[in-house]
N, CA, C and O of each residue as an XYZ file, in Angstrom:
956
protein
N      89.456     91.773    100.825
C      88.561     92.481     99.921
C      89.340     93.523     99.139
O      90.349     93.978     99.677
N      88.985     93.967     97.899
C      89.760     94.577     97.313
C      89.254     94.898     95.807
O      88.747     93.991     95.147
N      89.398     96.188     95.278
C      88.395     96.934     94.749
C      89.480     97.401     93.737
O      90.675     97.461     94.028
N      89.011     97.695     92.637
C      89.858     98.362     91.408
C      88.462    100.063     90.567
O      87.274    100.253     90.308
N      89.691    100.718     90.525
C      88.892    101.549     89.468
C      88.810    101.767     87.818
O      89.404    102.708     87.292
N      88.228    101.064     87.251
C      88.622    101.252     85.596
C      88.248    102.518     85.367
O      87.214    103.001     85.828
N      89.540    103.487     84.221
C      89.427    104.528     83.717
C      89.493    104.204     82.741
O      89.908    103.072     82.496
N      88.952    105.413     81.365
C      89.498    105.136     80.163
C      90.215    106.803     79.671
O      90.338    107.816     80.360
N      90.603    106.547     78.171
C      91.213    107.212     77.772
C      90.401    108.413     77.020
O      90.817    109.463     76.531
N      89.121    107.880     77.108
C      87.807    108.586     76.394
C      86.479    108.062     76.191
O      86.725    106.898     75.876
N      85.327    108.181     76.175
C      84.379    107.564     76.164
C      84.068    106.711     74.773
O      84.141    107.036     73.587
N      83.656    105.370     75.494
C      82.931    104.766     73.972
C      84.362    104.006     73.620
O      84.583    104.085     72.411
N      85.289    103.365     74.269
C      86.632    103.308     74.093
C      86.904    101.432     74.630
O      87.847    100.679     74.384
N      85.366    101.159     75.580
C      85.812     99.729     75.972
C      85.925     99.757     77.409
O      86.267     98.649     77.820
N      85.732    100.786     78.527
C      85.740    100.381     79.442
C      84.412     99.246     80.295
O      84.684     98.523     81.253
N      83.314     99.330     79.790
C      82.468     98.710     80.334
C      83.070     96.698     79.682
O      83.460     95.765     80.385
N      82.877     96.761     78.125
C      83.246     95.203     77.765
C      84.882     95.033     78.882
O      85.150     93.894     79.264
N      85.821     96.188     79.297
C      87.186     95.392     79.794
C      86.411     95.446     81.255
O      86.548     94.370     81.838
N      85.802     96.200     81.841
C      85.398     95.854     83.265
C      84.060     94.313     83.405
O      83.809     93.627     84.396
N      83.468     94.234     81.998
C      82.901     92.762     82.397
C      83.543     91.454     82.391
O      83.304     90.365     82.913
N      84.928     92.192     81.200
C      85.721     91.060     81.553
C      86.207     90.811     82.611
O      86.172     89.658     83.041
N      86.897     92.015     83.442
C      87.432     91.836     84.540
C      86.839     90.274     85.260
O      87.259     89.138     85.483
N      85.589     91.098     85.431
C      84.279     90.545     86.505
C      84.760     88.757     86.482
O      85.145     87.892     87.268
N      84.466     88.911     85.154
C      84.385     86.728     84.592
C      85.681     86.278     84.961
O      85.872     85.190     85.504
N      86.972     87.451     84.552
C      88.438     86.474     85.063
C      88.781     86.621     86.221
O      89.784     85.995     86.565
N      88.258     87.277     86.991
C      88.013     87.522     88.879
C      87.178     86.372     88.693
O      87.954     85.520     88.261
N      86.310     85.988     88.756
C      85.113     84.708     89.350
C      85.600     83.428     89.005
O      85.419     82.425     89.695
N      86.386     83.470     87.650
C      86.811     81.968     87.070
C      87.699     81.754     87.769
O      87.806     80.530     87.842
N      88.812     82.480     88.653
C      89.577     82.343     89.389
C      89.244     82.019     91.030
O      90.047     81.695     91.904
N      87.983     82.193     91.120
C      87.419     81.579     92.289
C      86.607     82.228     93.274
O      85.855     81.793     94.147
N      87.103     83.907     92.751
C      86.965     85.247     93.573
C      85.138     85.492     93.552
O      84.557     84.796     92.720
N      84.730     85.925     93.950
C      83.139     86.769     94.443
C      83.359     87.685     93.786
O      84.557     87.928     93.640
N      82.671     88.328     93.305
C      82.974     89.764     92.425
C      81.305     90.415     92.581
O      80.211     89.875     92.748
N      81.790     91.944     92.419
C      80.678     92.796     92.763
C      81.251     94.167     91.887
O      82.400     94.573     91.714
N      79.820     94.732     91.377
C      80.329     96.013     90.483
C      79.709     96.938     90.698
O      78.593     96.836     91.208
N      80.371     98.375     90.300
C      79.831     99.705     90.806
C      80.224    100.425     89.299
O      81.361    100.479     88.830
N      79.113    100.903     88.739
C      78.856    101.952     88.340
C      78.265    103.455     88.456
O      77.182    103.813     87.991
N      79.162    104.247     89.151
C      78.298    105.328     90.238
C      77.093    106.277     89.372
O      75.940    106.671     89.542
N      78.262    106.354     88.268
C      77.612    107.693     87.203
C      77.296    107.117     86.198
O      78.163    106.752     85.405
N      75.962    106.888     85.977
C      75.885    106.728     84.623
C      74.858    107.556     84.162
O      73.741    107.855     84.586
N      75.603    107.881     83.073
C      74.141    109.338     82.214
C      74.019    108.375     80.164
O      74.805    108.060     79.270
N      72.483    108.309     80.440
C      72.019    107.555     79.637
C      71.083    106.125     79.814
O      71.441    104.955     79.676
N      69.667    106.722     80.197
C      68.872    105.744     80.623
C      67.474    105.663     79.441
O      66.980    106.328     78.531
N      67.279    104.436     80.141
C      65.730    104.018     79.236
C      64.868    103.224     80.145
O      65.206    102.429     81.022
N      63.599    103.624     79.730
C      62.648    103.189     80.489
C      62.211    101.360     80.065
O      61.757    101.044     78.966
N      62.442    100.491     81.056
C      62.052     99.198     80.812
C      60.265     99.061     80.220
O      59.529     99.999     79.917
N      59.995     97.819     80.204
C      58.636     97.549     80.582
C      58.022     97.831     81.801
O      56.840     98.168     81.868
N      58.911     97.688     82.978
C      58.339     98.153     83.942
C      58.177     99.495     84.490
O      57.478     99.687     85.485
N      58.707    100.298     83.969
C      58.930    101.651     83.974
C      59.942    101.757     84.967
O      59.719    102.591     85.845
N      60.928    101.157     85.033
C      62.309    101.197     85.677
C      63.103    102.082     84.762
O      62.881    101.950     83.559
N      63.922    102.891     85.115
C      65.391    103.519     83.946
C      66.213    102.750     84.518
O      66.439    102.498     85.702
N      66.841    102.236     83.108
C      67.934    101.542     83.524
C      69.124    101.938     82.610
O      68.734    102.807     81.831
N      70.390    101.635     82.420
C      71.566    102.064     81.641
C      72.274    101.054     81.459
O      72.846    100.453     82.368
N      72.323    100.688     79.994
C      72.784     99.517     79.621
C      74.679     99.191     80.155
O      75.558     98.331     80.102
N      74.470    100.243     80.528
C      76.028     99.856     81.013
C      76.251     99.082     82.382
O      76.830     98.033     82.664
N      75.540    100.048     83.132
C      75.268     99.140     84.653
C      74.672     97.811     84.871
O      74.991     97.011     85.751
N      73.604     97.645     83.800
C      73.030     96.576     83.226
C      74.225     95.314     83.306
O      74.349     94.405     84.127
N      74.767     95.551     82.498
C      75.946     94.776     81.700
C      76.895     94.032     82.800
O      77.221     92.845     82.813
N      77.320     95.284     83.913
C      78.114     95.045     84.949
C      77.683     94.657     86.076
O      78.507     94.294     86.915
N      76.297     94.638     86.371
C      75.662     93.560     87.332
C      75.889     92.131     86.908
O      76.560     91.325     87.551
N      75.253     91.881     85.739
C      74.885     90.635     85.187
C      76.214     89.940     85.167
O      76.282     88.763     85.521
N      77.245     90.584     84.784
C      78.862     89.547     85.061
C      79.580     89.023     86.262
O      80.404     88.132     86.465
N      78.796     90.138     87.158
C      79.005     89.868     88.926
C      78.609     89.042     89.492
O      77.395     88.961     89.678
N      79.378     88.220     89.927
C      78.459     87.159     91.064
C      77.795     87.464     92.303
O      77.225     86.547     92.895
N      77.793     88.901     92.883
C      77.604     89.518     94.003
C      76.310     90.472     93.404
O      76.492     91.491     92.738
N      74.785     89.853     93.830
C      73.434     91.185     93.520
C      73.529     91.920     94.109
O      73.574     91.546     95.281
N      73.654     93.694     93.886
C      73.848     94.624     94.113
C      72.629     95.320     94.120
O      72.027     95.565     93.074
N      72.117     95.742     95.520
C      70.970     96.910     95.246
C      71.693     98.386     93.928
O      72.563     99.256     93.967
N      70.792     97.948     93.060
C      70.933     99.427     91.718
C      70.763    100.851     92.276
O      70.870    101.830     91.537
N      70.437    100.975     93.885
C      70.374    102.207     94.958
C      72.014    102.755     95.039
O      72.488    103.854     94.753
N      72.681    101.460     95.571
C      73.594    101.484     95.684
C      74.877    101.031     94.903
O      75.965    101.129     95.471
N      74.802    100.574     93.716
C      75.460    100.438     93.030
C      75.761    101.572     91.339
O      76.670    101.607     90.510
N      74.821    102.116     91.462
C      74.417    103.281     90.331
C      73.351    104.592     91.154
O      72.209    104.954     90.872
N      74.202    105.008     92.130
C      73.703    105.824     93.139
C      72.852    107.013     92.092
O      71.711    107.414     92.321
N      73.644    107.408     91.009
C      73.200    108.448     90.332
C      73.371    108.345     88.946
O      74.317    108.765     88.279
N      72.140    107.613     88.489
C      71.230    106.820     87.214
C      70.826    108.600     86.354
O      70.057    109.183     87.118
N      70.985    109.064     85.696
C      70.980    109.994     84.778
C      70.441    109.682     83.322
O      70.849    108.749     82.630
N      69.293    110.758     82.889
C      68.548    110.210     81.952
C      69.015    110.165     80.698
O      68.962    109.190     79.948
N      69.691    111.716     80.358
C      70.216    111.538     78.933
C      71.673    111.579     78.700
O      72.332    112.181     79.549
N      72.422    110.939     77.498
C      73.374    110.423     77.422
C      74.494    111.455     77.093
O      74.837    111.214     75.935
N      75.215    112.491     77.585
C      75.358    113.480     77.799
C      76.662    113.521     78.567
O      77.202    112.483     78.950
N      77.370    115.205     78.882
C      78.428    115.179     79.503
C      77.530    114.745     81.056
O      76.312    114.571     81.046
N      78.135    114.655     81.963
C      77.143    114.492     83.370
C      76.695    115.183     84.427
O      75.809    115.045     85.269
N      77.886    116.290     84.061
C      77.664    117.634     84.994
C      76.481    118.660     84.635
O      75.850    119.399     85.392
N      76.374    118.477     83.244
C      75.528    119.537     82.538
C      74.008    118.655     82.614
O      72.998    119.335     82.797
N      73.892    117.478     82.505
C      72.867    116.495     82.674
C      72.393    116.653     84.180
O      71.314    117.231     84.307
N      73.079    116.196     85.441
C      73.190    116.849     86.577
C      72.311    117.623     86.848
O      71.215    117.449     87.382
N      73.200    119.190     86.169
C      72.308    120.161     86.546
C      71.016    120.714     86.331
O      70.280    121.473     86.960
N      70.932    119.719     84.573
C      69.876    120.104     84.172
C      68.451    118.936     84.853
O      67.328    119.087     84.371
N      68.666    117.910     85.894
C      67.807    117.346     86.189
C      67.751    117.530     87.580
O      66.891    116.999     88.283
N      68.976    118.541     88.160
C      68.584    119.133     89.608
C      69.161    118.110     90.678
O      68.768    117.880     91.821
N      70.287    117.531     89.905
C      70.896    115.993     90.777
C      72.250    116.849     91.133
O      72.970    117.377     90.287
N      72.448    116.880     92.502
C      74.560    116.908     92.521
C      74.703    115.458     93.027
O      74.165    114.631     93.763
N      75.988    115.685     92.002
C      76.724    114.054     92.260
C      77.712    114.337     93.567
O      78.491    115.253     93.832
N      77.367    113.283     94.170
C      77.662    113.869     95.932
C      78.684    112.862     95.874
O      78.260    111.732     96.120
N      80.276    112.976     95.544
C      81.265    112.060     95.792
C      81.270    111.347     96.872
O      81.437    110.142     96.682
N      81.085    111.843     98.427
C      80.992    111.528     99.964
C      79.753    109.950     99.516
O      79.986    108.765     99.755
N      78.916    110.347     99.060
C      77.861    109.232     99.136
C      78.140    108.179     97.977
O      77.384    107.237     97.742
N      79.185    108.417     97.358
C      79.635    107.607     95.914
C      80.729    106.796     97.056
O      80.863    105.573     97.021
N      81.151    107.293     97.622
C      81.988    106.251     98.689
C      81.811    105.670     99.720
O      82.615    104.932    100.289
N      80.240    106.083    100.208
C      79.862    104.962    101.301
C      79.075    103.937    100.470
O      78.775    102.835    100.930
N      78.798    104.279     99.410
C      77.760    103.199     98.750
C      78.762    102.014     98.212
O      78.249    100.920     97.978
N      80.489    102.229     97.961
C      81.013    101.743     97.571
C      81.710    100.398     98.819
O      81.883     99.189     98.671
N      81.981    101.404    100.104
C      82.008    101.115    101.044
C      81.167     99.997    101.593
O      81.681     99.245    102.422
N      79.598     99.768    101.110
C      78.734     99.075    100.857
C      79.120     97.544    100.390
O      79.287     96.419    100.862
N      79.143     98.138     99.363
C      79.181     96.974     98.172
C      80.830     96.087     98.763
O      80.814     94.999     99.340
N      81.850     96.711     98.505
C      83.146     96.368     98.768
C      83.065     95.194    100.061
O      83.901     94.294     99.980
N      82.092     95.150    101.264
C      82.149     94.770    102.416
C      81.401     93.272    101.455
O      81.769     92.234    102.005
N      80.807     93.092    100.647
C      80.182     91.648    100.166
C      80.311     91.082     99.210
O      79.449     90.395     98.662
N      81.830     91.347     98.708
C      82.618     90.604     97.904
C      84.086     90.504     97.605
O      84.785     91.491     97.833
N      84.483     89.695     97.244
C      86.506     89.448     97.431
C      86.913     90.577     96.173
O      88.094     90.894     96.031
N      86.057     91.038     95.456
C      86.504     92.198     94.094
C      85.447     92.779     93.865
O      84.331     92.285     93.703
N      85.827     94.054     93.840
C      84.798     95.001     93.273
C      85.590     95.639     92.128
O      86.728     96.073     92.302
N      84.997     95.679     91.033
C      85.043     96.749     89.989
C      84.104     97.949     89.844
O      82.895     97.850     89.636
N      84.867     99.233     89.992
C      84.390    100.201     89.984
C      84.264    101.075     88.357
O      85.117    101.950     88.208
N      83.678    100.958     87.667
C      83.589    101.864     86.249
C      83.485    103.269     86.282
O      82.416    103.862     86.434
N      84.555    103.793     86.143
C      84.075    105.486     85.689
C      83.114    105.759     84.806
O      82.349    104.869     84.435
N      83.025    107.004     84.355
C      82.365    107.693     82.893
C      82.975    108.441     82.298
O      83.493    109.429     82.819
N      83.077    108.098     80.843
C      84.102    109.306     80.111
C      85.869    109.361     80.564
O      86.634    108.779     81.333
N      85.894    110.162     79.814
C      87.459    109.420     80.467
C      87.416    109.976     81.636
O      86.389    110.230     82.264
N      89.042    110.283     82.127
C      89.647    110.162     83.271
C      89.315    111.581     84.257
O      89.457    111.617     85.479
N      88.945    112.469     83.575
C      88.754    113.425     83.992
C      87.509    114.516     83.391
O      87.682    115.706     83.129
N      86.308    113.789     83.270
C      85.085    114.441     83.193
C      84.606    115.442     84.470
O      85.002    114.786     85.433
N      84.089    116.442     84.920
C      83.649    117.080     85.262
C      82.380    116.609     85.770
O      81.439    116.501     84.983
N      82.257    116.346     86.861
C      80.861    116.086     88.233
C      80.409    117.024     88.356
O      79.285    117.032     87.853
N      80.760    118.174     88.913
C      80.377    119.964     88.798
C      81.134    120.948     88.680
O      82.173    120.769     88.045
N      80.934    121.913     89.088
C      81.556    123.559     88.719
C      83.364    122.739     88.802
O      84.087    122.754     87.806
N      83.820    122.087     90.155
C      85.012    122.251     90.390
C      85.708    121.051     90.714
O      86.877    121.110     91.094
N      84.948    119.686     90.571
C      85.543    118.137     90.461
C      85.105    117.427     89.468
O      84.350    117.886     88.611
N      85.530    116.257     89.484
C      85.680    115.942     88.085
C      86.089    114.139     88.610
O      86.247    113.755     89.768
N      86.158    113.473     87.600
C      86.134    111.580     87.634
C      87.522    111.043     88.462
O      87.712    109.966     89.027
N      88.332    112.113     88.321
C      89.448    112.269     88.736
C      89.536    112.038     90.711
O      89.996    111.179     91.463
N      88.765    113.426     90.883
C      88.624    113.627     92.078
C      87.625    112.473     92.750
O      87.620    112.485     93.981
N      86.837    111.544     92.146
C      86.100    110.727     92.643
C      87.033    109.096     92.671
O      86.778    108.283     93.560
N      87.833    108.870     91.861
C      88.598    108.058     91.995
C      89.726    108.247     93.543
O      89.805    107.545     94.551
N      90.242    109.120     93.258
C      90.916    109.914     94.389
C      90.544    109.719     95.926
O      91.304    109.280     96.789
N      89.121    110.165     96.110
C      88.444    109.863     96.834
C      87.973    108.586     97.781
O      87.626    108.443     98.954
N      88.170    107.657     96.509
C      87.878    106.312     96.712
C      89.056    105.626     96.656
O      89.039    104.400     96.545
N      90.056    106.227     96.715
C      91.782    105.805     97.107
C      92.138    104.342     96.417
O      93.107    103.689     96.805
N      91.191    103.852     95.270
C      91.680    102.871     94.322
C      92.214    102.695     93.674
O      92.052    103.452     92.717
N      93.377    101.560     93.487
C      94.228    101.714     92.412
C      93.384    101.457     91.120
O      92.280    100.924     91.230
N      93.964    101.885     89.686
C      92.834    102.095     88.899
C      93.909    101.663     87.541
O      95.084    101.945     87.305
N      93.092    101.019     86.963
C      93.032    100.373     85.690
C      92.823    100.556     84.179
O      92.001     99.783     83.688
N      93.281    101.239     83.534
C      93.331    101.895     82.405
C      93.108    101.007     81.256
O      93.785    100.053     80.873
N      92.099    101.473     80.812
C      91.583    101.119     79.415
C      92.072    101.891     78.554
O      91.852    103.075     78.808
N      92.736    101.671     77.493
C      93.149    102.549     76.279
C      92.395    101.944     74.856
O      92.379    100.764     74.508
N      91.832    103.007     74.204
C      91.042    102.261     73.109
C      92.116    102.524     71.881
O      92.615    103.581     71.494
N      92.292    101.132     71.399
C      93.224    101.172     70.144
C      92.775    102.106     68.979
O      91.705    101.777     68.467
N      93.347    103.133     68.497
C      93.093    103.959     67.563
C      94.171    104.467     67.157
O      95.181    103.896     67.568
N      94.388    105.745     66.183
C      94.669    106.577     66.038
C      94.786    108.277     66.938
O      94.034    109.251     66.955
N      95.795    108.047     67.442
C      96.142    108.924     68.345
C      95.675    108.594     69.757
O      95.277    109.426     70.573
N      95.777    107.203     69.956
C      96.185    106.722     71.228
C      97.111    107.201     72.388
O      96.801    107.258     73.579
N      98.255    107.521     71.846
C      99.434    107.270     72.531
C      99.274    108.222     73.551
O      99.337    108.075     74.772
N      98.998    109.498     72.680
C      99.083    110.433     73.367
C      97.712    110.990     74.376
O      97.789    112.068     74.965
N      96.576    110.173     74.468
C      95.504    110.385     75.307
C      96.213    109.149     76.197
O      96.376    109.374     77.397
N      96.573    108.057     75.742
C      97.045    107.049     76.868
C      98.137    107.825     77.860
O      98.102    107.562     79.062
N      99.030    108.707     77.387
C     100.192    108.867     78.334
C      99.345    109.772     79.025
O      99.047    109.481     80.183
N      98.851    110.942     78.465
C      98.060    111.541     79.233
C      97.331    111.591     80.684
O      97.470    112.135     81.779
N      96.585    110.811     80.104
C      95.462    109.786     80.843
C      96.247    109.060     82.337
O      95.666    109.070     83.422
N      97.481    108.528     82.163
C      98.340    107.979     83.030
C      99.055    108.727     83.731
O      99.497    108.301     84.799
N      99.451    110.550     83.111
C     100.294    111.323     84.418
C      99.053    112.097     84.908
O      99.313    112.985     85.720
N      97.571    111.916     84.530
C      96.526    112.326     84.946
C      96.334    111.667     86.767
O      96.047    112.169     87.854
N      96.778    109.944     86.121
C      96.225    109.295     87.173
C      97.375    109.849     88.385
O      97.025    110.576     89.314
N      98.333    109.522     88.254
C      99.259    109.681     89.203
C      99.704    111.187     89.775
O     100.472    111.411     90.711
N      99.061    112.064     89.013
C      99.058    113.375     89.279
C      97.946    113.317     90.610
O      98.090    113.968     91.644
N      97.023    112.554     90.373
C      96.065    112.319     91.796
C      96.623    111.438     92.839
O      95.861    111.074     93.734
N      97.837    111.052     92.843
C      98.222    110.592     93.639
C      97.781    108.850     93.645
O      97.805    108.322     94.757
N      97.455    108.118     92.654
C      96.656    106.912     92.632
C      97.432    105.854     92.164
O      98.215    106.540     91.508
N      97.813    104.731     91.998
C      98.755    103.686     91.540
C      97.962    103.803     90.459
O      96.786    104.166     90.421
N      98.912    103.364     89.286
C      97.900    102.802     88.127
C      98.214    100.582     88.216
O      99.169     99.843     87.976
N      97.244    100.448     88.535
C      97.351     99.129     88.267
C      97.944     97.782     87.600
O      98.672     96.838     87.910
N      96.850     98.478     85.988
C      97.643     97.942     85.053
C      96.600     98.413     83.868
O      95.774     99.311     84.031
N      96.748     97.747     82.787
C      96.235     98.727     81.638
C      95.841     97.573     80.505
O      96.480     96.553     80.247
N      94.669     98.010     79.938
C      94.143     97.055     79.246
C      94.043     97.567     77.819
O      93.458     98.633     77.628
N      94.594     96.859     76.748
C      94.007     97.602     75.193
C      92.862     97.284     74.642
O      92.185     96.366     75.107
N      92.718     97.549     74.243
C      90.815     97.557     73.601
C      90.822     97.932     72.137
O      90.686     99.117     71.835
N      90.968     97.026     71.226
C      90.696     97.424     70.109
C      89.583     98.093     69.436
O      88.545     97.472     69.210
N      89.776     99.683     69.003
C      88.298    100.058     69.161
C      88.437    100.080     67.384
O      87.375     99.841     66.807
N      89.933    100.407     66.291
C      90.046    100.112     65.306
C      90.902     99.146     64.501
O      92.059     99.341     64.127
N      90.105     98.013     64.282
C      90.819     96.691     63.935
C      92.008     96.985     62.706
O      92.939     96.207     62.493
N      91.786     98.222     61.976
C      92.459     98.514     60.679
C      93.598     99.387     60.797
O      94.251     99.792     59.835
N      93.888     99.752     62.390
C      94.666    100.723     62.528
C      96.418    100.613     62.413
O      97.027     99.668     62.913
N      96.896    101.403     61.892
C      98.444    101.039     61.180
C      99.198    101.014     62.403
O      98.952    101.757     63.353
N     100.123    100.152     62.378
C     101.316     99.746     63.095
C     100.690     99.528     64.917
O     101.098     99.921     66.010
N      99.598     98.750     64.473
C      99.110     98.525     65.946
C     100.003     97.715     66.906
O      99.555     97.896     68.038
N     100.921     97.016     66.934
C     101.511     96.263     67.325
C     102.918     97.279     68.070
O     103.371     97.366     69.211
N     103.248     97.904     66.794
C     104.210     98.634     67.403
C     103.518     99.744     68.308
O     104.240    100.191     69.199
N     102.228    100.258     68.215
C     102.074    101.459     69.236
C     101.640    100.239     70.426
O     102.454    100.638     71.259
N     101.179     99.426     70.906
C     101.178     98.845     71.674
C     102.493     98.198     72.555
O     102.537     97.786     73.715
N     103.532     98.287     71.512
C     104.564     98.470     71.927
C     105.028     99.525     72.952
O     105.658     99.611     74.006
N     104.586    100.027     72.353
C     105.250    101.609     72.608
C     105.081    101.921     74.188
O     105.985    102.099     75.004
N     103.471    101.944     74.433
C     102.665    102.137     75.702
C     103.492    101.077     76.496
O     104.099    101.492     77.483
N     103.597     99.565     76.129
C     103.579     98.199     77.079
C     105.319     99.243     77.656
O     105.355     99.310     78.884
N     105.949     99.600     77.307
C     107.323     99.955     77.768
C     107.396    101.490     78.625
O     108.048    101.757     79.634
N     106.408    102.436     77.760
C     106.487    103.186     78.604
C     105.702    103.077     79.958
O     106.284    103.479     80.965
N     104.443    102.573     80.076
C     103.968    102.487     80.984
C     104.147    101.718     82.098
O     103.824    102.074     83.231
N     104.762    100.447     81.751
C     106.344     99.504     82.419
C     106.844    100.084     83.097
O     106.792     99.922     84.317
N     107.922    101.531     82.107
C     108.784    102.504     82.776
C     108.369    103.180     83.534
O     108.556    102.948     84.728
N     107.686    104.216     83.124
C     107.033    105.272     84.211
C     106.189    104.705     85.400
O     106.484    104.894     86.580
N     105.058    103.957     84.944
C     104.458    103.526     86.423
C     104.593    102.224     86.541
O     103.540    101.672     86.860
N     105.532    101.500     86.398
C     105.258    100.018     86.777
C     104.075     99.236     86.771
O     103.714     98.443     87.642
N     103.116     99.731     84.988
C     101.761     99.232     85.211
C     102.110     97.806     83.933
O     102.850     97.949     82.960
N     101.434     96.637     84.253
C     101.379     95.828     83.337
C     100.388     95.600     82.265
O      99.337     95.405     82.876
N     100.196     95.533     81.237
C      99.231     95.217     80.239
C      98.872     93.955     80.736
O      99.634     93.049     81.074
N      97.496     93.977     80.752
C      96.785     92.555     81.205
C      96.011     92.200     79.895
O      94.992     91.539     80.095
N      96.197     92.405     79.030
C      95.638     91.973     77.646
C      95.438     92.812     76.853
O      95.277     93.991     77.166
N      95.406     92.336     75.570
C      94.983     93.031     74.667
C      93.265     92.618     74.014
O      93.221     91.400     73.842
N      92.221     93.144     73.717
C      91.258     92.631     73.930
C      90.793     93.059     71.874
O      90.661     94.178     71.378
N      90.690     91.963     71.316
C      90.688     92.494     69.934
C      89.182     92.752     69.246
O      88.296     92.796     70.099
N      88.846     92.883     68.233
C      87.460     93.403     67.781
C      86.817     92.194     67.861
O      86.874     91.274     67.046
N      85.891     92.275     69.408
C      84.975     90.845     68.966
C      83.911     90.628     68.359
O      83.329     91.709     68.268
N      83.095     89.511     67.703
C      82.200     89.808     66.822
C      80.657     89.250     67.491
O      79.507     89.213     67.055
N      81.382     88.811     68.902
C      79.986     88.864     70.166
C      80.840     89.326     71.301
O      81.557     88.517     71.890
N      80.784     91.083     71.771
C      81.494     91.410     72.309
C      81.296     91.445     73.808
O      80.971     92.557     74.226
N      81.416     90.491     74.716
C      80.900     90.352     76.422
C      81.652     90.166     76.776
O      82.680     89.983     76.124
N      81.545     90.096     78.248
C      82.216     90.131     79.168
C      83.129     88.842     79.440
O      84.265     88.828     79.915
N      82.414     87.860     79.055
C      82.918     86.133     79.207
C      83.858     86.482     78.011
O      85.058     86.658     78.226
N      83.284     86.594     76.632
C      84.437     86.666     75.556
C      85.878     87.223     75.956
O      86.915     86.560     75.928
N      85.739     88.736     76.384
C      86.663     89.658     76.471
C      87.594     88.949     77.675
O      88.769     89.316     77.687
N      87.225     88.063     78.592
C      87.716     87.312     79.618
C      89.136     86.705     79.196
O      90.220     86.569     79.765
N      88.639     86.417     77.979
C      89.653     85.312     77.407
C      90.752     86.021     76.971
O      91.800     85.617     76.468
N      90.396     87.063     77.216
C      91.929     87.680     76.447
C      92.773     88.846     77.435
O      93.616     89.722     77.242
N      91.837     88.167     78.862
C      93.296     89.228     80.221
C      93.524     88.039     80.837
O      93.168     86.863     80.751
N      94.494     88.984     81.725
C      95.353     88.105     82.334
C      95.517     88.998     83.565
O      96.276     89.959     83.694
N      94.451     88.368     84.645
C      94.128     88.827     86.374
C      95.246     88.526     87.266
O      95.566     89.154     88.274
N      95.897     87.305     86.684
C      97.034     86.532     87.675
C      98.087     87.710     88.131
O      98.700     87.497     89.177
N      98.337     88.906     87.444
C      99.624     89.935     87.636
C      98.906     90.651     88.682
O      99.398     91.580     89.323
N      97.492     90.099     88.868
C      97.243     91.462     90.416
C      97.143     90.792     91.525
O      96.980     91.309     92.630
N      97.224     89.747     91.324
C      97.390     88.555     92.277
C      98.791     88.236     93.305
O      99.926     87.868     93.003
N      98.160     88.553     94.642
C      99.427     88.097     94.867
C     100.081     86.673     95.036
O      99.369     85.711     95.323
N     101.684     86.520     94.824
C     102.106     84.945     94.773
C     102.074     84.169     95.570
O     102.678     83.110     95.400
N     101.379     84.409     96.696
C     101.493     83.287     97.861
C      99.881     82.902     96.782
O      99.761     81.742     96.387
N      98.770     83.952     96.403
C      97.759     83.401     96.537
C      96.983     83.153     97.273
O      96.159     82.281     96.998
N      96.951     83.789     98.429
C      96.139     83.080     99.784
C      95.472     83.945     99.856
O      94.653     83.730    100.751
N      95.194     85.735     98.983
C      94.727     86.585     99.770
C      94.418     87.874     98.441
O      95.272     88.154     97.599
N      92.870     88.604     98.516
C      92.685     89.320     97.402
C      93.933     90.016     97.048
O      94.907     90.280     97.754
N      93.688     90.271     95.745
C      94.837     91.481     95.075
C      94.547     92.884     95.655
O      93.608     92.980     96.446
N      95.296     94.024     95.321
C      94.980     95.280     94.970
C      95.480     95.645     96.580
O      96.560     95.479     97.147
N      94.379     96.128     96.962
C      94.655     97.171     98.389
C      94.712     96.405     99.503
O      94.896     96.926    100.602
């Protein structure tokens, strides 16, 4: 069994479309897959008068593993907001301890779990932790989404002595085209695929380009799961 954490470099950047991809190139490969979205702030009321968050939404439905939404989106938050300040203003603490038995949960009934942060890498839970400390917590190696833009480089490197400043492997790292028009994309993708090579021995598992039906199956097609795999093959990746 074996569990990954996707971070990103900032919100709104592609981590949910690269974690549904995950999901589809984990399952096409044969694996069970199961997803956790702990925090999500930004809900709407169904027909049934359920709140739900299209993000968690998204990352069930790619999973082959049904997840009680108790335990898989422990702390469902109404408006779309930083989460600490949302939090407080709806009288919720985000209780990290219970973000890791619920994970603990889930992890026990499937060969992969993907875990989705919120916001980037280091949002603020309350007064004195933050996305950081909840990854940490949950001792996963973690997976970096970088959204292709303008002034990438430098939230990507960031973002990466963030991770390892917590003491966490970085996995490997996914690009996400968030601007199809952006100059010398090739070479800043360059740039990252070598430093992040260098410094943490993380691999780019795809580059994921502007799709024009953007899901989880689509975005599938453009990683590459086999580098977390180990080569005998006989046995999950990661931890």
């Amino acid at each position: 069994m074996s569990s990954y954490f996707v971070a990103g470099t900032d919100t709104e950047i592609g981590k949910t479309l690269s974690s549904c991809g995950l999901l589809h190139a984990f399952s096409a490969q044969g694996w069970s897959t199961a997803a956790m979205k702990p925090v999500a702030a930004g809900a709407v009321l169904d027909a049934h008068g359920v709140w739900r968050n299209e993000d968690a939404e998204a990352l069930a439905s790619s999973a082959t593993v049904a997840v009680p939404r108790a335990l898989s989106t422990p702390f469902l938050l109404r408006e779309p907001a930083a989460p600490h300040l949302v939090a407080a203003h709806e009288g919720v603490v985000l209780d990290i301890e219970h973000i890791v038995h619920c994970h603990r949960e889930i992890a026990a009934r499937a060969d992969i779990t993907i875990v989705e942060g919120v916001g980037g890498f280091r949002v603020p839970l309350d007064d004195t932790r933050d996305t950081g400390d909840l990854a940490r917590a949950l001792g996963l190696p973690v997976i970096l989404v970088v959204g292709m833009r303008l002034g990438c480089l430098s939230h990507a490197l960031l973002t990466a002595e963030a991770i390892a400043a917590c003491g966490l492997n970085m996995a490997g790292w996914i690009a996400n085209t968030v601007d199809p028009a952006m100059r010398l994309a090739a070479e800043n993708l360059g740039t990252l695929r070598e430093r992040f090579a260098r410094r943490h021995a993380a691999p780019l598992l795809g580059m994921i380009p502007r799709l024009p039906d953007p899901t989880g199956a689509n975005a599938a097609a453009w990683l590459d799961v086999d580098v977390l795999m180990p080569r005998s093959g006989t046995s999950a990746p990661g931890r």
